[in-house]
C-alpha positions in Angstrom: 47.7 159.1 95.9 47.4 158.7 99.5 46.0 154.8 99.4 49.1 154.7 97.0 51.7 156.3 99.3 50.3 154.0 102.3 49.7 150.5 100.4 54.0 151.3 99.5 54.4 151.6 102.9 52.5 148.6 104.1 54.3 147.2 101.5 57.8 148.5 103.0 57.0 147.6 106.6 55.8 143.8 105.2 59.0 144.0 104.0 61.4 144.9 106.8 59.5 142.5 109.2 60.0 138.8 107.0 63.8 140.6 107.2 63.4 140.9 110.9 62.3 137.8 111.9 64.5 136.1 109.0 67.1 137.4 110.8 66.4 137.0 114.1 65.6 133.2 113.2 69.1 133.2 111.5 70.3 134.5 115.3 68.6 132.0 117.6 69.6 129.2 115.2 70.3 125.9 115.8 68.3 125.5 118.7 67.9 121.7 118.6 70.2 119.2 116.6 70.2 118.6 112.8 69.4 116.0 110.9 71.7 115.3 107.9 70.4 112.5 105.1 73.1 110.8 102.6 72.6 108.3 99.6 75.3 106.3 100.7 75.6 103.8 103.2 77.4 104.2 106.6 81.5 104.0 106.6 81.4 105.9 103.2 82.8 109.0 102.1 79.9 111.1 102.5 79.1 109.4 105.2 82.6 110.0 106.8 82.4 113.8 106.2 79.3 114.5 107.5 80.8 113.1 111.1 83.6 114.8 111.2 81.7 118.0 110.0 78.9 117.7 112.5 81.5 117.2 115.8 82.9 120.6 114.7 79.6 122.1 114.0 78.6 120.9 117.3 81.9 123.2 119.1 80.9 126.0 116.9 77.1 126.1 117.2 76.1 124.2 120.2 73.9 121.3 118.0 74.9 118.1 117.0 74.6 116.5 113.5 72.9 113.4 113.3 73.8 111.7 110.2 71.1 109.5 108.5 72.2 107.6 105.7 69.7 106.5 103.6 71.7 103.9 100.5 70.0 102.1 97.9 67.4 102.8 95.1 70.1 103.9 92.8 71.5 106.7 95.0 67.6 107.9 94.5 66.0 107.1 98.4 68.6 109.4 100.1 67.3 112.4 97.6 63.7 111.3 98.2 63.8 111.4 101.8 65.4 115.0 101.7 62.6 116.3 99.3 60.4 115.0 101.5 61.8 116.5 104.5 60.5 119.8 106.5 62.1 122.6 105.1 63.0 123.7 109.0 66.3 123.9 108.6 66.7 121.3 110.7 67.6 118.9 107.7 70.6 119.3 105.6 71.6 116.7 102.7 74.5 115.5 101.4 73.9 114.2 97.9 76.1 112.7 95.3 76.7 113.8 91.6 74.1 110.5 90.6 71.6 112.5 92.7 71.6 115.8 92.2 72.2 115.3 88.4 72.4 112.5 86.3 69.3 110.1 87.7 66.9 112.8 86.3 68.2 112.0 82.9 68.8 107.9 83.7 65.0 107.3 84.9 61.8 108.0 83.2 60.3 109.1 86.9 61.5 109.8 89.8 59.7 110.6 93.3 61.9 113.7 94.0 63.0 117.1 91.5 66.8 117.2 92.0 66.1 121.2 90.6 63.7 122.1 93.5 66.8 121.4 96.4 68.3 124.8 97.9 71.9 124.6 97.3 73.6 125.6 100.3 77.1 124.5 98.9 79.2 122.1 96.5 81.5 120.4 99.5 83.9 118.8 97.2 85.3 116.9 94.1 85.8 113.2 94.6 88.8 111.2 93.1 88.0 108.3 91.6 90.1 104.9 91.4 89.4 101.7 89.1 91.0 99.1 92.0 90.9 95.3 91.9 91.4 93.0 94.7 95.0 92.3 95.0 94.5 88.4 94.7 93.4 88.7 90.9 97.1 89.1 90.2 96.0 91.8 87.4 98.3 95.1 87.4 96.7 96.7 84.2 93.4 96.9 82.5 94.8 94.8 79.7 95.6 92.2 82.4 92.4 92.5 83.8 90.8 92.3 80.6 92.3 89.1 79.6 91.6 87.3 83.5 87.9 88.1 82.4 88.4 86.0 79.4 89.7 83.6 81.2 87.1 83.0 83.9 84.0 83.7 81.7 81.1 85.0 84.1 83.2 85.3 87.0 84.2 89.1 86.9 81.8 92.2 88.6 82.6 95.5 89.2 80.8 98.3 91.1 80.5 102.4 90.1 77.9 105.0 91.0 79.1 107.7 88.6 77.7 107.0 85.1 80.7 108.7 83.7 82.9 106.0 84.8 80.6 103.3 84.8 80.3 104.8 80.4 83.5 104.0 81.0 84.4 100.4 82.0 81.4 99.7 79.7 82.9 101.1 76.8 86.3 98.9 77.7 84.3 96.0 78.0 83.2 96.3 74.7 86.1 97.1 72.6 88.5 94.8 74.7 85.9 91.7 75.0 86.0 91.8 78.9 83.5 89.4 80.3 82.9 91.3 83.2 79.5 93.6 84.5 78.1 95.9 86.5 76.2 95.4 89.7 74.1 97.9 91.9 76.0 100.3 94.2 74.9 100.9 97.5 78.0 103.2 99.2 81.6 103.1 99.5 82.1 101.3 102.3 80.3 98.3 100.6 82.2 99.2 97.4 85.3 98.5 100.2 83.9 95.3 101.6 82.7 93.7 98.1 86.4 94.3 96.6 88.3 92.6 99.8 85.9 89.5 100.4 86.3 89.2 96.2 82.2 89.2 96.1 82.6 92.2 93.7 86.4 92.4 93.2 87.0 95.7 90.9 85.3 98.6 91.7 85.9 102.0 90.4 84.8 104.8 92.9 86.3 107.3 95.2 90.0 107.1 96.3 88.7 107.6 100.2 87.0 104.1 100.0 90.2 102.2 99.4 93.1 104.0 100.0 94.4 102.2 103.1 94.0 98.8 101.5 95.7 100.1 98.3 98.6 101.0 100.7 98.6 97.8 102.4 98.7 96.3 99.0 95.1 94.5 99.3 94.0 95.9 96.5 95.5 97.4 93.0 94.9 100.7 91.8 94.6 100.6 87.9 93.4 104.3 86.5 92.3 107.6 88.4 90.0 109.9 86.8 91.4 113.2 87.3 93.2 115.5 84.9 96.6 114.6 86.3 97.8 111.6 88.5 96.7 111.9 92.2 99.7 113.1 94.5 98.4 110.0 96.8 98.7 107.8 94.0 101.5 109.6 92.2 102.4 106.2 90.2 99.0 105.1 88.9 98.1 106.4 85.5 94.8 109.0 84.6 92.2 107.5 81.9 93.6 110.1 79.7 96.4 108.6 80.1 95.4 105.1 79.2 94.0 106.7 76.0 90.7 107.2 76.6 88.9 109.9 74.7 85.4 109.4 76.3 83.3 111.8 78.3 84.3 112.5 82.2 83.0 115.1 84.2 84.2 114.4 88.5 82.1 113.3 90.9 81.1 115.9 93.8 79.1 115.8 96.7 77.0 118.8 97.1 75.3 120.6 100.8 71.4 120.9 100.0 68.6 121.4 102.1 64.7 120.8 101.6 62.7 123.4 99.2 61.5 126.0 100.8 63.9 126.0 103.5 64.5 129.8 104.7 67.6 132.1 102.8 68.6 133.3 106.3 69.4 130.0 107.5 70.4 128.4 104.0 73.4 131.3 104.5 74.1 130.5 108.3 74.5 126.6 107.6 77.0 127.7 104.3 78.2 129.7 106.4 79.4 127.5 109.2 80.3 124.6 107.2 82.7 127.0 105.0 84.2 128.3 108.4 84.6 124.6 109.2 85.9 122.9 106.2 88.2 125.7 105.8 90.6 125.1 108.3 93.7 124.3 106.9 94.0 121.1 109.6 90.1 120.2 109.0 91.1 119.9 105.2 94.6 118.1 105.1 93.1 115.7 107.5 89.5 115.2 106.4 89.8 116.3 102.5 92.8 116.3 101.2 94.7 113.3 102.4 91.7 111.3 101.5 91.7 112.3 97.9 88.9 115.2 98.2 89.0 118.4 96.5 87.5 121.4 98.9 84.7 123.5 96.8 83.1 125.5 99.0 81.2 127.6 96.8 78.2 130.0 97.9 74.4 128.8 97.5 74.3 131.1 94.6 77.3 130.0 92.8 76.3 126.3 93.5 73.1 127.1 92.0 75.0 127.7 88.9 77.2 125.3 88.7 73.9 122.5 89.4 72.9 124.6 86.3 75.5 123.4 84.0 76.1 120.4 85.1 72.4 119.5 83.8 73.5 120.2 81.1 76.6 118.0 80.9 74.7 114.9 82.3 72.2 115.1 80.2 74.4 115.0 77.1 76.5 112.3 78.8 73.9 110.1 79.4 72.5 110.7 75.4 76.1 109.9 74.4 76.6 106.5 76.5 73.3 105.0 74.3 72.1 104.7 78.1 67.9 104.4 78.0 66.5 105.8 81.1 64.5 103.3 83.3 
């Protein structure tokens, strides 16, 4: 009874000490800057929010972020690169909806478990826009469609989310468009492509081409939320347009390396929440650029990651897309 009573208590005091020095790590930390990896190519999105993130996480902890952006390989080398990261805590990743879901079900192997990430939170939804460069005279997919014809093997477009990628394939198809896809490195190419007409439709979030839709560089065609953007009140949803296919919105989601500690998984949720809460931080940085604040906890990312497994691996059975 007594070796009983004391291996409990051994057992207890094991206990209270990880808690201890988990907190007391949790206290001293960030004690040197962060290093924070995305899929997607400088001038993006992510890319965007991670800067603008890291300056105020800078004024509230005393570290900067130093944003690493690692495009290419499918959206795949960013999430290898975070797997294979310490799981310090000095590493934080902000990975796409490709990434963190869908590749697993779109290749046969990949270098890197999207399941084995901590989730430290699901930043935000992304609004999508099919936009064409302005020159292409084309204010409809019909229109667009029939310039295809036209100009036979002419006509590329660009999309990281297989969702709307199911999509323009699926119009291509039943409206004869003779136009395809090309590889996707960020939204900032996406940009570039679409005004020097290299790559002139591209279908990816709103962020990426708002101010040249604006300026009337490019023309926005479809969005793919549930109802019409508020910054693109007059452009029409899919839905809209009568498509019936599958859609599930893009999101970029806060992860860290496996293995990274809980204490300081719920510090670095709990400053970027703090941050990307501020009603000023979100108008400017979120919602005027066509981002949807998410903000969830680690746990009820974890969930959500879940079920979206789920969902992308149905999509990609339904879209007759073989994996690589």
């Amino acid at each position: 009874m007594r070796e009983g009573m004391m291996r409990t208590l051994l057992g207890a005091v094991a206990i209270a000490s990880v808690v201890c020095a988990a907190s007391a790590l949790a206290q001293d930390y960030p004690s040197k800057p962060l290093h924070a990896i995305t899929a997607l190519s400088a001038g993006g999105t992510s890319d965007i929010f991670m800067r603008v993130l890291g300056e105020q996480f800078q004024k509230k902890a005393g570290q900067p972020i130093i944003v690493d952006n690692r495009p290419g390989g499918a959206l795949n080398i960013g999430g290898q690169a975070c797997a294979d990261s310490a799981p310090d805590g000095y590493t934080v990743c902000l990975l796409p909806v490709e990434t963190l879901s869908y590749n697993q079900f779109m290749f046969k192997k990949l270098a890197y478990d999207p399941k084995s990430f901590a989730p430290i939170t699901n930043a935000f939804f992304v609004t999508s826009v099919l936009v064409v460069n302005a020159s292409l005279g084309v204010k409809s997919l019909d229109e667009l469609a029939a310039l295809s014809k036209s100009k036979p093997g002419t006509l590329s477009y660009m999309s990281p989310s297989v969702p709307l990628a199911y999509f323009m394939e699926t119009w291509r198809k039943q409206s004869n468009a003779d136009i395809v896809k090309v590889p996707y490195k960020g939204g900032a190419d996406a940009a570039n492509a679409v005004l020097n007409g290299s790559t002139p439709v591209s279908f990816s979030g709103l962020a990426n081409f708002i101010a040249h839709v604006r300026s009337g560089s490019m023309i926005a065609l479809a969005v793919d939320t549930d109802t019409r953007s508020p910054l693109l009140p007059d452009v029409p949803t899919l839905r809209e347009l009568g498509y019936k296919g599958p859609l599930t919105q893009a999101y970029f989601g806060l992860v860290a390396p496996k293995g990274t500690p809980k204490a300081i998984i719920d510090r670095l949720h709990d400053l970027t929440v703090e941050i990307a809460s501020d009603k000023a931080f979100v108008e400017k940085n979120l919602t005027n650029l066509g981002l949807i604040p998410i903000l969830d906890t680690p746990a009820q990312f974890a969930d959500y990651l879940k079920n979206n497994w789920v969902l992308a691996e149905q999509i990609v059975k339904e879209s007759g897309l073989e994996p690589q």
